[in-house]
C-alpha positions in Angstrom: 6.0 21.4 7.8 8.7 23.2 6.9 10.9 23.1 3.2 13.9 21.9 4.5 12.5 19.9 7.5 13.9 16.3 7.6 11.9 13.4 6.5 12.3 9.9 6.5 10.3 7.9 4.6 11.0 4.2 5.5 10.7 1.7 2.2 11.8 4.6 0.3 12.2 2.5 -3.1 9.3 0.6 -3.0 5.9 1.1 -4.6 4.6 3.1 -1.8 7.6 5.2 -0.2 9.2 5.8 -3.6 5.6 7.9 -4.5 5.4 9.5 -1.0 9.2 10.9 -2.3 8.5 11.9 -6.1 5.3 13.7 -4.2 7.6 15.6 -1.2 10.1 16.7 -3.7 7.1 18.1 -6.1 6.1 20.2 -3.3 9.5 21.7 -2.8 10.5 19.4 0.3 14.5 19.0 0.2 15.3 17.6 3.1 14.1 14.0 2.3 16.0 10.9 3.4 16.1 7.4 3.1 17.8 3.6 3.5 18.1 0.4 1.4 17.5 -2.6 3.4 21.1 -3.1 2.7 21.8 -0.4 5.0 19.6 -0.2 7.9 17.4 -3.8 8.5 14.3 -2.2 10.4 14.0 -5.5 12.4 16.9 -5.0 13.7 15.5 -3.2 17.3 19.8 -1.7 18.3 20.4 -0.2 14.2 17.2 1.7 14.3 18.0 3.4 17.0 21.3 4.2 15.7 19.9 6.0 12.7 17.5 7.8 14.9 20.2 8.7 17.2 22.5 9.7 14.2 19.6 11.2 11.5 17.4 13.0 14.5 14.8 12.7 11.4 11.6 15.2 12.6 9.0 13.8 10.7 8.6 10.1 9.7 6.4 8.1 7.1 6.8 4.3 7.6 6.0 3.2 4.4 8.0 -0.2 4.8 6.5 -3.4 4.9 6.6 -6.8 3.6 4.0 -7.1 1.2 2.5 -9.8 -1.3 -0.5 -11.8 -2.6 -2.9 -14.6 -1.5 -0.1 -16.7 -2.6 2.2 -15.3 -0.5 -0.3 -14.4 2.5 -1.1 -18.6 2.4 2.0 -19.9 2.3 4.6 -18.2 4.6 2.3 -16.2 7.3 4.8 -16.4 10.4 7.4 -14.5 8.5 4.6 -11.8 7.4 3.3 -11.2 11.5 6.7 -11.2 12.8 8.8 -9.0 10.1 6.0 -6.5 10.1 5.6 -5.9 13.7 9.4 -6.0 14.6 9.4 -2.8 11.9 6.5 -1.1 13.4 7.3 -1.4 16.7 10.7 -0.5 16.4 10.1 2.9 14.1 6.9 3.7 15.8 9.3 3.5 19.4 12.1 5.2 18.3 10.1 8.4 16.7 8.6 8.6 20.0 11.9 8.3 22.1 13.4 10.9 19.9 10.7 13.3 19.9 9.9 13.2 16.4 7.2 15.6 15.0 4.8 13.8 12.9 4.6 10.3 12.3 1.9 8.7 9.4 2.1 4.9 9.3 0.3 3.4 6.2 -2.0 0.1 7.1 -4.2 -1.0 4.3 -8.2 -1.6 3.8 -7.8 -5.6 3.5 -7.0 -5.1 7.3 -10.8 -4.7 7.9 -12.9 -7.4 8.4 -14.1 -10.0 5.3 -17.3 -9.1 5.5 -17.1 -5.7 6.8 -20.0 -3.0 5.7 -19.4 -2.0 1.9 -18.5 0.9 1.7 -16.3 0.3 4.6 -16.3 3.1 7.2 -13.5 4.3 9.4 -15.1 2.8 12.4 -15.5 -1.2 10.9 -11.9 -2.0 12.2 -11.6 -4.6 14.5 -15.4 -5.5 14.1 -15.2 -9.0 12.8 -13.3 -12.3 11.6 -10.4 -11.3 9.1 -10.1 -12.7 6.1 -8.1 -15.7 6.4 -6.1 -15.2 2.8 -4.1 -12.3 4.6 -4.9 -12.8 8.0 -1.2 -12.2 9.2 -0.5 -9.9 7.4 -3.4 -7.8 8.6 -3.0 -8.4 12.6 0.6 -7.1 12.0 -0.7 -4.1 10.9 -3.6 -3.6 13.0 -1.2 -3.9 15.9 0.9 -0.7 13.9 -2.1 1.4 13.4 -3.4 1.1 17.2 0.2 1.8 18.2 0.5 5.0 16.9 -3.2 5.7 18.3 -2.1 4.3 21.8 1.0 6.7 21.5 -1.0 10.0 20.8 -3.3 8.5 23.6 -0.6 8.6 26.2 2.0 10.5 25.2 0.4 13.1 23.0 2.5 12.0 19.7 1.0 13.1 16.8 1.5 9.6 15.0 -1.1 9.4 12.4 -2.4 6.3 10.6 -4.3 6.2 7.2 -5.6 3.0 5.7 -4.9 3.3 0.8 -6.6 0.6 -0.8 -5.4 -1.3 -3.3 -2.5 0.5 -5.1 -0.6 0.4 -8.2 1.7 1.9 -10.6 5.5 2.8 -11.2 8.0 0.8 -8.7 5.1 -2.3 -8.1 6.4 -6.1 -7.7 5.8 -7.6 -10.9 6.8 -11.1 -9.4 4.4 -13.7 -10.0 5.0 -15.8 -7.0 3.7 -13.1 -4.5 2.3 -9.8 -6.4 -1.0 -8.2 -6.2 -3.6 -9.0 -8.9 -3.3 -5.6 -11.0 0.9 -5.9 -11.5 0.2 -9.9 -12.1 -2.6 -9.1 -14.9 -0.5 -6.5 -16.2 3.0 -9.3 -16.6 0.8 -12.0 -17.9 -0.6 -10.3 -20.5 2.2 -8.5 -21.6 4.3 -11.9 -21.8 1.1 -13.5 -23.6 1.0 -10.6 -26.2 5.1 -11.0 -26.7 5.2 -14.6 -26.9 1.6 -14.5 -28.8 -0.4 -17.0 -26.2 -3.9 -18.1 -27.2 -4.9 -17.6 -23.7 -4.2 -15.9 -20.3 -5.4 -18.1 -16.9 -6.6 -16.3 -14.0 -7.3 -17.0 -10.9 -10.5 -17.3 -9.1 -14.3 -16.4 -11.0 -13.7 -13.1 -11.5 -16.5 -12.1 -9.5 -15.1 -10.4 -6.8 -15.1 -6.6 -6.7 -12.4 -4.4 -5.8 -11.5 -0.4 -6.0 -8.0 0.5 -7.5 -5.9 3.3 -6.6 -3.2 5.1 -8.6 0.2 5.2 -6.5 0.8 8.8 -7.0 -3.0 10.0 -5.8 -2.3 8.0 -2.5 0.8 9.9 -2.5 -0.9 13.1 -2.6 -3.2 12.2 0.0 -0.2 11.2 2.5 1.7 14.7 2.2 -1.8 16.2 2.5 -2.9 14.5 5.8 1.1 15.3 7.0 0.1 18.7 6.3 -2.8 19.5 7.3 -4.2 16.1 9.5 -3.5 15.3 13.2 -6.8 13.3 14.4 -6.6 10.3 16.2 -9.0 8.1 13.7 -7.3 6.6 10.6 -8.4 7.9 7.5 -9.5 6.1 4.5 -7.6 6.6 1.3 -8.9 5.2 -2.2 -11.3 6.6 -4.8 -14.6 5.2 -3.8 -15.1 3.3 -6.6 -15.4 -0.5 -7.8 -14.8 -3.4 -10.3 -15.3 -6.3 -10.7 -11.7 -8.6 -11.5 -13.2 -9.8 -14.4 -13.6 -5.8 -15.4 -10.3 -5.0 -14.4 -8.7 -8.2 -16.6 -10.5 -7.0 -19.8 -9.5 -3.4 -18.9 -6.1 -4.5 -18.7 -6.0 -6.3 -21.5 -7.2 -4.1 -24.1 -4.6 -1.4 -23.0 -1.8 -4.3 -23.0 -3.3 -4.9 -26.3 -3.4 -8.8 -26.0 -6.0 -10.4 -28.1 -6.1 -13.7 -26.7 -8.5 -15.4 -24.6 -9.0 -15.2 -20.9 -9.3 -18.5 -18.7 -10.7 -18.7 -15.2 -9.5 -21.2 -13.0 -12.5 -21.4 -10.2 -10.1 -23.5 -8.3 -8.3 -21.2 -7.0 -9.2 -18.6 -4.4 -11.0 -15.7 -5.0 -10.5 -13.6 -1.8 -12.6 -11.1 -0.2 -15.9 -11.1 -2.0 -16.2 -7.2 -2.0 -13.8 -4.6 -0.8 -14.8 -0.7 -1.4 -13.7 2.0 1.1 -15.6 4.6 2.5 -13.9 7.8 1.9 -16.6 10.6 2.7 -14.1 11.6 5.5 -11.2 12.4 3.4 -13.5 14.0 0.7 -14.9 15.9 3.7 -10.8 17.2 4.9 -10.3 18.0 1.2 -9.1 15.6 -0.6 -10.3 13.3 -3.5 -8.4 11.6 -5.7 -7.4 12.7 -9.6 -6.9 9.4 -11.8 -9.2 7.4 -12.7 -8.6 3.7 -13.5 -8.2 3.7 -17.5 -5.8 6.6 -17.5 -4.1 4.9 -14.8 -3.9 1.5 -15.8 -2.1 2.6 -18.7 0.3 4.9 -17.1 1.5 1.9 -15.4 1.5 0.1 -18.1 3.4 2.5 -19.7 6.1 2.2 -16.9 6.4 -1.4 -16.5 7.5 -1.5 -20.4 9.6 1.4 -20.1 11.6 0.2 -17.1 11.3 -3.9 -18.0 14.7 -4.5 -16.9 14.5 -3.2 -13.5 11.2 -4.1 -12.5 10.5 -7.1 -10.0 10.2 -9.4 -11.9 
């Protein structure tokens, strides 16, 4: 890839996209552009293929999705299959029709089956039942990821797929109504130390175990497999290593620095029992991640308090 090549990165201000850019730009990449929603809708099939026929972009991430928690997942599913596909199969269509270099779309490990083999290899997709918390969301992006391998089967593309686990840090959705469980520990506890709570409540037993990956070393492994990756398999990208949610809430609350109690409400859902990826195949390419949990927990920390007003809340 060259310095000044053009790349879009699609859901450029989001978690994902907007470390995928900080990362480009670190590496001296120049040429980097992006859209609001405001200003190109990727649903909409006839303004996509304006801004390919206007940006002639020559290397694309799609980093854009809609996103949320079991929450979210439960209670409006139609809207997560169909807003996810029409992006995908718009972006991964109109890369191909213009002749675009590289492509990476991003899926995401709870794609893989619920009871999948732990760690989960490459080769588990598609193996079993989904689970049923986020099962929309994950057939949406099954259906991207074996796009782009369908592509480079029949066309030769060189679209490219990786599967981060679950990510966090600067740019994250704080909201409570539909955010992942690291952001939502992070808000509640933060709001319970200000407003000097007795207790936090938590959903689920706290039993389930899950791996957590700093935004910016997922980042890092994107421009790398852009770089130097053109296989047809997806790659894994995490760390490789797990917790339990009961570990991550008292991790999270001793750098929040709330002293209250915690309360588990074993009403609610607990998700996916287990969920740790198998990343000897990136490891074996040449790339492992840098930032480890505690360091990274608080760097995000450290964000969310610094930029309160603007995050999404």
């Amino acid at each position: 890839m060259n310095k000044d090549a053009k790349i879009y990165v699609a859901g450029h201000r989001g978690l994902v996209g907007s470390a995928i850019v900080r990362n480009l730009q670190s590496k001296g990449y120049t040429n980097i552009i992006g859209r609001t929603h405001a200003e190109l809708d990727l649903t909409d099939q006839a303004a996509v293929r304006s801004f390919f026929e206007e940006e002639k972009p020559e290397y694309v991430v799609l980093a854009a999705a809609k996103v949320g928690g079991i929450n979210a997942n439960n209670t409006t599913p139609a809207d997560f299959a169909y807003i996810n596909m029409q992006i995908q199969c718009n972006v991964i269509k109109c890369a191909h029709d213009h002749q675009v270099k590289k492509l990476l779309f991003l899926g995401s490990t709870c794609i893989y089956p619920r009871m999948a083999p732990q760690p989960i290899p490459e080769d588990a997709l598609l193996t079993g039942p989904l689970e049923v918390t986020n099962e929309a969301y994950a057939i949406a992006k099954i259906s991207g990821l074996e796009m782009c391998k369908f592509f480079k089967m029949q066309y030769g593309d060189d679209f490219i797929s990786c599967m981060p686990t679950n990510l966090y840090g600067p740019h994250d959705n704080y909201d409570l109504n539909n955010s992942h469980v690291m952001p939502a520990m992070i808000r509640k506890f933060h709001e319970a130390k200000v407003n000097k709570a007795d207790h936090v409540e938590l959903w689920g037993s706290g039993k389930p175990l899950r791996e957590f990956l700093y935004v910016d070393d997922m980042a890092d492994a994107c421009v790398f497999l852009l770089e130097n990756y053109s296989g047809l398999t997806h790659v894994n990208i995490g760390t490789g290593k797990e917790v339990t949610i009961r570990e991550l809430a008292e991790t999270v609350k001793r750098i929040v620095g709330y002293e209250g109690d915690i309360v588990w409400n074993a009403d609610m859902p607990d998700g996916t029992p287990r969920k740790l990826t198998d990343v000897n195949y990136l490891h074996s390419l040449g790339w492992k991640h840098k930032v480890d949990l505690e360091e990274g927990v608080k760097l995000a920390y450290d964000w969310f308090t610094e930029n309160i007003d603007q995050a999404k809340l």
